[in-house]
N, C-alpha and C positions, 0 to 999 in steps of 0.2 A: 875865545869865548870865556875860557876860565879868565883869565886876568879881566874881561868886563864883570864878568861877573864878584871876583874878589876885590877892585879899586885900590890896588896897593898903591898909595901916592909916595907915600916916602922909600917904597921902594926897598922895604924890608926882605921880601920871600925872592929868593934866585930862582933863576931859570931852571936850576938841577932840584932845587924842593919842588917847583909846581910840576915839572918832569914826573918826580915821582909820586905825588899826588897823585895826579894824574894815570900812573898805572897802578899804584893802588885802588884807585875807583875803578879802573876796569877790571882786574881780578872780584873785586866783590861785585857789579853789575854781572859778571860773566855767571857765577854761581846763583846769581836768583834769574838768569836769565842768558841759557846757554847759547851759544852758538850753535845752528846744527850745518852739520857739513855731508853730502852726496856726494860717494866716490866710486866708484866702479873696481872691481879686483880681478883679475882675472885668476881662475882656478887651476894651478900647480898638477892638481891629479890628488888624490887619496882627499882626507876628512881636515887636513892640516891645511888651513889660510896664512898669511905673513897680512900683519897689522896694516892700518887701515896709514896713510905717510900723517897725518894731523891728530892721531892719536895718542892722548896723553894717562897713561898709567895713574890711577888712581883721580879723574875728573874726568876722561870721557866715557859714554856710554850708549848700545848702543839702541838706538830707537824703531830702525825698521831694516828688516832684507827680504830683497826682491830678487827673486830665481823661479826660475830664469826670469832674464832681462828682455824687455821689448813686448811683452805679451799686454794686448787689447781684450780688459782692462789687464792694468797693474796685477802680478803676482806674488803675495804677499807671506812668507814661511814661518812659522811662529816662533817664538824669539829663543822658545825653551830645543829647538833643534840645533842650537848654536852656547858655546859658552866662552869666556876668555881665561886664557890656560898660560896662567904666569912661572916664568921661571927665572933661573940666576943671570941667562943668556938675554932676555927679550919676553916678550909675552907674544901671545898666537892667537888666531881663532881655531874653535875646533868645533866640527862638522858633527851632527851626531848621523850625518850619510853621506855619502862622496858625493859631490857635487862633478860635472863631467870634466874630464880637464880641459883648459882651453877656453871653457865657457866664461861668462861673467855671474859672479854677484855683486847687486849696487846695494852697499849697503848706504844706511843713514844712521848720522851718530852724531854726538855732541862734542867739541873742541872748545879750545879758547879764541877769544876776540884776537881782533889782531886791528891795532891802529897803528900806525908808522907815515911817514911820508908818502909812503906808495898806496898803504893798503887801509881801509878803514870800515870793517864789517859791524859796526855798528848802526842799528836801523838809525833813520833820521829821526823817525819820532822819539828814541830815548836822548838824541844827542846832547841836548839841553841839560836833561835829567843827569847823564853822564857828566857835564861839567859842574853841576851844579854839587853833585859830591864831590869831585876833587876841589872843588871851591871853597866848601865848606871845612874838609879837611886845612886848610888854607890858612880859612878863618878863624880856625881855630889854635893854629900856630900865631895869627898876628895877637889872639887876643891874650895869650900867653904869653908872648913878646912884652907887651906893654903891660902887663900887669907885674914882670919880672923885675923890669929893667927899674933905674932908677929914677925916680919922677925931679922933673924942673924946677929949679928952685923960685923960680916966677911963678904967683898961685895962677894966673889963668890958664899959664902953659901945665900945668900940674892935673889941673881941673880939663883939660882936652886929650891929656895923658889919661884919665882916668875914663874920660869917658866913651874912648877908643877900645880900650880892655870891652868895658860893653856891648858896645854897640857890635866888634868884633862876635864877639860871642853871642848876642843876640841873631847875626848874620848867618852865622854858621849854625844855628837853630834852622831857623828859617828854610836855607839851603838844604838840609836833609831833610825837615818835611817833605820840601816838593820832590826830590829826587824820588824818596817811599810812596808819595801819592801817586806819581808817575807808572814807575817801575813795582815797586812790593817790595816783600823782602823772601828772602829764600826758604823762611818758617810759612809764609803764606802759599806756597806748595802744598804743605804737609801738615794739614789744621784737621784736627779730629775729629770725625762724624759721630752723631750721635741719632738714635732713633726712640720715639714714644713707642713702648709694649704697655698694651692693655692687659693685664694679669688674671687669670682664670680666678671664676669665684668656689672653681672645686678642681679636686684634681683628679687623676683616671681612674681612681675606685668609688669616686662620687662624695669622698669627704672634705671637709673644707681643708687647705693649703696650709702649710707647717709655717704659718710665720708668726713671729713673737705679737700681739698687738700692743699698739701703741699705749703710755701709762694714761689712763681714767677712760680706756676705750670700753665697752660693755656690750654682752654680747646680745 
């Protein structure tokens, strides 16, 4: 999909650049849109858990735990009963109460994507979106390429040199639009609320409010 989408005809970008492209676009897809992973632990005994096997220090995090497990409905512990407790050996969960040993917590948590031959947890509806920035990343090498390199000393071929630089680069515009229209970006998570307050026209001794008024305001 990426190479339909980038048209390298001459054959400029290897297999090892779109490769990595390619997981370059999936590390940023993965951060404005995480993977979440369900995994079940079984409980040791005391307040100490051993991590979660897809747990990554510093990107995952976790989203839900359910204790006990099995219960109609779902039983849901609140997130601040649990905390991750890093040290020089590993990182852990810790319990803020014993959980029974033996039992299960399922917890839910965020990991990274994982594409490979085997495996490919990316929804199908970003797939596009997905090739479409490593594409673009792509295209942005070809237009680079031909703008570097040195141009033909034949003015038509000079003039198709030049207008490859563009049109690359115009591509690779393109290409991350749709991927951001798609998908978002990871800032669009985290957009700042804002709310209208209607402001008292006195205040709790009954005088009017300490504010400067505005200059040629009259009272």
């Amino acid at each position: 999909m990426v190479d339909d989408l980038v048209r390298d005809k001459d054959q400029v970008i290897s297999s090892v650049q779109r490769d990595a492209a390619i997981a370059t676009a999936l590390a940023t897809y993965g951060a404005a849109s995480p993977r979440e992973i369900v995994e079940d632990i079984e409980c040791p005994g005391g307040q100490v858990l051993p991590m979660p096997a897809e747990w990554i220090d510093g990107h995952s995090e976790i989203r839900a735990i359910e204790y006990p497990v099995g219960q109609v409905p779902p039983v849901e512990i609140d997130l601040t009963a649990m905390r991750v407790v890093r040290a020089p050996v590993g990182s852990s969960l810790l319990f803020l109460f014993s959980p029974t040993s033996g039992e299960l917590v399922r917890l839910t948590y965020t990991g990274a994507h994982v594409l490979d031959e085997d495996t490919d947890t990316v929804p199908a509806r970003h797939r596009r979106a997905l090739a479409a920035l490593a594409a673009a990343d792509l295209c942005g090498q070809l237009s680079a390429y031909y703008a570097t390199e040195g141009a033909p000393t034949i003015g038509a071929d000079s003039a198709d040199h030049q207008g490859k630089t563009e049109r690359y680069r115009n591509r690779a515009r393109d290409l991350r639009a749709e991927y951001t229209q798609t998908v978002g970006t990871t800032s669009d998570r985290t957009r700042p609320a804002s709310v209208d307050v209607a402001l008292p026209s006195r205040d709790s001794l009954g005088g009017r409010p300490l504010f400067h008024p505005p200059s040629g305001w009259r009272r």
